[in-house]
C-alpha positions as CSV (number, residue, x, y, z in Angstrom):
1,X,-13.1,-2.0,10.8
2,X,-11.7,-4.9,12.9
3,X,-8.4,-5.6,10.1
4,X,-7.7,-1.7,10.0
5,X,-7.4,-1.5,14.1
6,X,-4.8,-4.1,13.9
7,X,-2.6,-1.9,12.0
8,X,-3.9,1.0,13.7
9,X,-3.1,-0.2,16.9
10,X,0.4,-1.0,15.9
11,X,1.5,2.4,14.4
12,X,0.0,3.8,17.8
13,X,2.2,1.6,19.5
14,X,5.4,2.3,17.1
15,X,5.1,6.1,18.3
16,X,4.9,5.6,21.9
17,X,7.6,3.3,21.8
18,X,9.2,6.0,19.7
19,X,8.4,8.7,22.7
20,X,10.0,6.3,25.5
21,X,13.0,5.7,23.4
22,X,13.0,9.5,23.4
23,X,12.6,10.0,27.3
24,X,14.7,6.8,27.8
25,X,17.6,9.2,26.1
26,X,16.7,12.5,27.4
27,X,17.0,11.0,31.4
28,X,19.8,8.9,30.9
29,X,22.2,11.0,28.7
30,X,20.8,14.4,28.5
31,X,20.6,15.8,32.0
32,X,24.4,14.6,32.7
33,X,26.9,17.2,32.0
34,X,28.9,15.5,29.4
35,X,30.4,19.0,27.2
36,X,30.1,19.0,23.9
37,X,28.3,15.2,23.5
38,X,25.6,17.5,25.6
39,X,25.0,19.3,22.1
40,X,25.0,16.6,20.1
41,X,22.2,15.0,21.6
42,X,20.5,17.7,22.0
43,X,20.6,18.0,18.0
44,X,20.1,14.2,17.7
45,X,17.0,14.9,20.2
46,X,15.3,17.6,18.3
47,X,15.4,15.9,15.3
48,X,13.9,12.5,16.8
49,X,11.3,15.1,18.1
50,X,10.1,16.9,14.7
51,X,9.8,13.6,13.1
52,X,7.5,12.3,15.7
53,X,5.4,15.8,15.6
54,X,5.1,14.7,12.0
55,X,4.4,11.1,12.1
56,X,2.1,12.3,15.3
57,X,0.0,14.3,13.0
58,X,0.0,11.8,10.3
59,X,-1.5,9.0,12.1
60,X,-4.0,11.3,13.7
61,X,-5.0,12.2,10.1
62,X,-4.9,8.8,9.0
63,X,-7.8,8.1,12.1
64,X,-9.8,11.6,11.1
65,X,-9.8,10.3,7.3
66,X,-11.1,6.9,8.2
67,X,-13.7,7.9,10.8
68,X,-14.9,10.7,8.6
69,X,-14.6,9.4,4.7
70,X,-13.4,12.2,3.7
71,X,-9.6,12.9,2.7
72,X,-7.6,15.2,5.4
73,X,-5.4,17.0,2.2
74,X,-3.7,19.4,4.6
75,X,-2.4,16.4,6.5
76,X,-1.4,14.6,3.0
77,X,2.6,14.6,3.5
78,X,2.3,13.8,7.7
79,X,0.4,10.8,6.2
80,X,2.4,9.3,3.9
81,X,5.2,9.9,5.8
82,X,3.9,8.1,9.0
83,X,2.8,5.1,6.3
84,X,6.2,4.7,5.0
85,X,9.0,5.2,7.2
86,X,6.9,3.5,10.2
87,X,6.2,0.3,8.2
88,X,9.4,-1.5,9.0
89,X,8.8,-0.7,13.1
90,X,5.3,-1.9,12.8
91,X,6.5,-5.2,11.1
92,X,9.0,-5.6,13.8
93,X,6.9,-4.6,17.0
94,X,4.0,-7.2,15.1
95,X,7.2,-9.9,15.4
96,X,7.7,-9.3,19.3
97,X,3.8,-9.5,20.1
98,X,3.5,-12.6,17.9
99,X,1.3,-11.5,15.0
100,X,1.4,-12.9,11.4
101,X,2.9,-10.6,8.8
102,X,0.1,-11.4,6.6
103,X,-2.4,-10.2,9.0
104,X,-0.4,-6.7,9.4
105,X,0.1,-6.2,5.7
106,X,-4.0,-7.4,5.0
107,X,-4.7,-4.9,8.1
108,X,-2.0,-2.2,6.0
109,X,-4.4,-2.7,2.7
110,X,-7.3,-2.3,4.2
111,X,-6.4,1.4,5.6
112,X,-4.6,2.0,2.5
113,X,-7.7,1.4,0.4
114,X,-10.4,3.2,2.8
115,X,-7.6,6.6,2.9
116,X,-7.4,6.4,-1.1
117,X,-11.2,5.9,-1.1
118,X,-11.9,8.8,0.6
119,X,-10.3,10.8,-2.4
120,X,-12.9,12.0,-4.6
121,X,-11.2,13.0,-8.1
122,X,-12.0,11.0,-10.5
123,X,-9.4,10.3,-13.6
124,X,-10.1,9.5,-17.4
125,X,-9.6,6.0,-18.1
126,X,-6.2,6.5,-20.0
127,X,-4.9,7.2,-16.2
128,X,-5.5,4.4,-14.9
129,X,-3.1,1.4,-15.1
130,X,-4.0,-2.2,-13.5
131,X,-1.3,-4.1,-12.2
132,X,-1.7,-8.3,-12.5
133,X,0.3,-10.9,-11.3
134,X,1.6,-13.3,-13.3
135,X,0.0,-16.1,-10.9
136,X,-3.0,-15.4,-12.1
137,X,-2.7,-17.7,-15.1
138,X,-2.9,-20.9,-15.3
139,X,0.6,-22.8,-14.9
140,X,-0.4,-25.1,-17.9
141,X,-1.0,-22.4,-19.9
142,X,1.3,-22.0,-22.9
143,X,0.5,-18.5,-24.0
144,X,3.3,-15.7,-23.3
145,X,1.0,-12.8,-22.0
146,X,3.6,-10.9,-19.6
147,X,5.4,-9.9,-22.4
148,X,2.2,-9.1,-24.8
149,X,-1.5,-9.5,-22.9
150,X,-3.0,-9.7,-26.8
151,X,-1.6,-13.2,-26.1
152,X,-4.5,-14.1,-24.0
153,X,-7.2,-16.0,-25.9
154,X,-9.7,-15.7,-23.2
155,X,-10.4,-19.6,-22.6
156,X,-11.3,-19.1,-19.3
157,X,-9.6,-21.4,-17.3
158,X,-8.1,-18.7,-15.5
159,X,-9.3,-14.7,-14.3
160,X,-6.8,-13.0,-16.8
161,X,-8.8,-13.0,-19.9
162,X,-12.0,-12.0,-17.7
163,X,-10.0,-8.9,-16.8
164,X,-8.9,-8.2,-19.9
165,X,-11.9,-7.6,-20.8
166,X,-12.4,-5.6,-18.3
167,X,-9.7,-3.4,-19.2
168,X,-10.4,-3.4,-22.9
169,X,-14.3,-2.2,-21.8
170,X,-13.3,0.7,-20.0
171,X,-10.3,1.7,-21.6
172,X,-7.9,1.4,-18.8
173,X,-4.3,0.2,-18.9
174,X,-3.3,-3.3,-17.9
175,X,0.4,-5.0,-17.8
176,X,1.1,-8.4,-16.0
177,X,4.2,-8.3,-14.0
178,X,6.5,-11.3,-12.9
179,X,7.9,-9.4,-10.4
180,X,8.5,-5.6,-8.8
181,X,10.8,-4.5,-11.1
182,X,8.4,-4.8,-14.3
183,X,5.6,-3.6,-12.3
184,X,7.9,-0.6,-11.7
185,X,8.8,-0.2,-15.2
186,X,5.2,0.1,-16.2
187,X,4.8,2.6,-13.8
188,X,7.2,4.8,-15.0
189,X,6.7,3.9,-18.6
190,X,3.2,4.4,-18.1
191,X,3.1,7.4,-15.9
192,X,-0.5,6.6,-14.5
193,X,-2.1,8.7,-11.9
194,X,-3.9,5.6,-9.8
195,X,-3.3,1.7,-9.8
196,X,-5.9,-0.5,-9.3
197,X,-3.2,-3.7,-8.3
198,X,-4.0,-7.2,-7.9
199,X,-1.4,-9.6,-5.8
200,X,-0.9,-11.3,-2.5
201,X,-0.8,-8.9,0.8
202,X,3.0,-8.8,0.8
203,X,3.3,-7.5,-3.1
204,X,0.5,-5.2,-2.4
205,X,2.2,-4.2,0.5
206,X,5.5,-2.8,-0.8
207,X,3.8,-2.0,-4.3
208,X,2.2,0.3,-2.4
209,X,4.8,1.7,-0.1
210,X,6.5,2.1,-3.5
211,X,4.1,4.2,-5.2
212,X,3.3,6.8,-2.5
213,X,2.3,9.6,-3.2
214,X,0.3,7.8,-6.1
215,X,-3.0,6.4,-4.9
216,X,-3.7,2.6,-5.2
217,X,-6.2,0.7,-4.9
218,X,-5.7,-3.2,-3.9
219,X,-7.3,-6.0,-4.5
220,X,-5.8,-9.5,-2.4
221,X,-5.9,-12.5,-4.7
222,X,-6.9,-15.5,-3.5
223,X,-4.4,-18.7,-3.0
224,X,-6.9,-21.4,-3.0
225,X,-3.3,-23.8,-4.4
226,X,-0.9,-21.8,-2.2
227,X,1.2,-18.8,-2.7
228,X,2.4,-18.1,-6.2
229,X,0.4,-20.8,-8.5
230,X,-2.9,-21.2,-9.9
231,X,-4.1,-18.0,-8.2
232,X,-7.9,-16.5,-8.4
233,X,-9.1,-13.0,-8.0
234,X,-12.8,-11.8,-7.7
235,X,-13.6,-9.7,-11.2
236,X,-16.6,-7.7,-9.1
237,X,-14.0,-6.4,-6.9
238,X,-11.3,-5.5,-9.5
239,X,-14.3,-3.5,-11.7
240,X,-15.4,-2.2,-8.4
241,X,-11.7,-0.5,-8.2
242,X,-11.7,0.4,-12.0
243,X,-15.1,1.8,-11.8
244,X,-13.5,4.0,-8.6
245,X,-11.3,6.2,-10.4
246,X,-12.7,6.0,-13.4
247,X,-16.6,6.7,-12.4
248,X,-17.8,9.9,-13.6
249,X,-15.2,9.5,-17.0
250,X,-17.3,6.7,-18.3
């Protein structure tokens, strides 16, 4: 629980920063007689208000789904409303406190993962599409396998082929991506109804951000060569997500 309270602990300071800005307007501007300005924040005010009733009740339904396992659905749009549109504020408050990006986007999986886990449809196989990284092969390799995975012959020198075979086993989707904008494509070429994506915690990150409402599942690579080159995965925790979704259609 330690790396979700990190990100936690942020969005819970986000909105009360959120409520002083709020005061901080209402006692400076607001109680001033200043004609028709006087209605305009008032306006401006209300606004600012509704959205932190909603983002209120979203975070407070992202704690209840985490301490209880089990998915909040009234409290579905609160939720991923408080995820996305509060991101960039948590980034930025993590800045001023001094904490690493990285650590806030591995916190951000984390909750991600534990709120999708608590789901508990399961999905035939042909819904499912698994997202790689194109890092995950070996930069000596010569085989062109973003374009066409049947390019892969397996060697196993790197984790693609072993999770193509994954795939291939249970009869899930897979594409390689160089970049957001094919891993977008596939999406919407694809039309899946769950991810299962591999990548580093800041392509995770906005993969996911980009994909709400659609549930994902992510799995952080491992950079044992640095970012971007020669990276590793662990297989048991990719089938792990497969086996998710796709449990009871097996």
């Amino acid at each position: 629980m330690a790396k979700k309270r990190l990100y936690l602990g942020l969005l819970a300071g986000t909105m009360i920063f959120l409520s002083g800005v709020l005061i901080y307007i209402w006692l400076s501007f607001f109680q001033h007689d200043a004609g028709a300005f006087r209605y305009l924040l008032f306006i401006t005010v209300a606004f600012i208000l509704v959205g932190l009733a909603v983002v209120t009740a979203g975070f407070f339904g992202i704690v209840l789904s985490l301490l209880s396992e089990k998915d909040v659905v009234f409290l579905h749009k609160p939720m991923n409303y408080t995820f996305s549109l509060l991101y960039p504020v948590v980034i930025w408050l993590g800045k001023i406190f001094k904490i690493a990006q990285d650590k806030i986007q591995c916190s951000f999986v984390e909750v991600n993962n534990q709120l999708v886990r608590s789901k508990q449809g399961r999905l035939k196989p042909e819904k499912v599409l698994v997202l790689l990284p194109h890092c995950l092969q070996a930069v000596e390799c010569s085989k062109r396998i973003t374009t066409r995975t049947e390019n892969c012959v397996r060697c196993g020198n790197c984790p693609v082929g072993g999770i193509l075979n994954l795939c291939n086993h249970y009869g899930v989707y897979v594409k390689i991506a160089t970049g957001g904008t094919i891993a977008r494509e596939a999406v919407k070429k694809i039309q899946p109804q769950a991810i299962v994506a591999v990548a580093c915690e800041r392509d995770l990150t906005s993969g996911i951000l980009d994909c709400i409402p659609l549930p994902v599942l992510g799995v952080t690579n491992d950079k044992p060569n640095g970012p971007c080159f020669n990276t590793q995965v662990d297989l048991a925790e990719v089938e792990k997500a497969i086996l998710f979704f796709i449990a009871e259609a097996v």
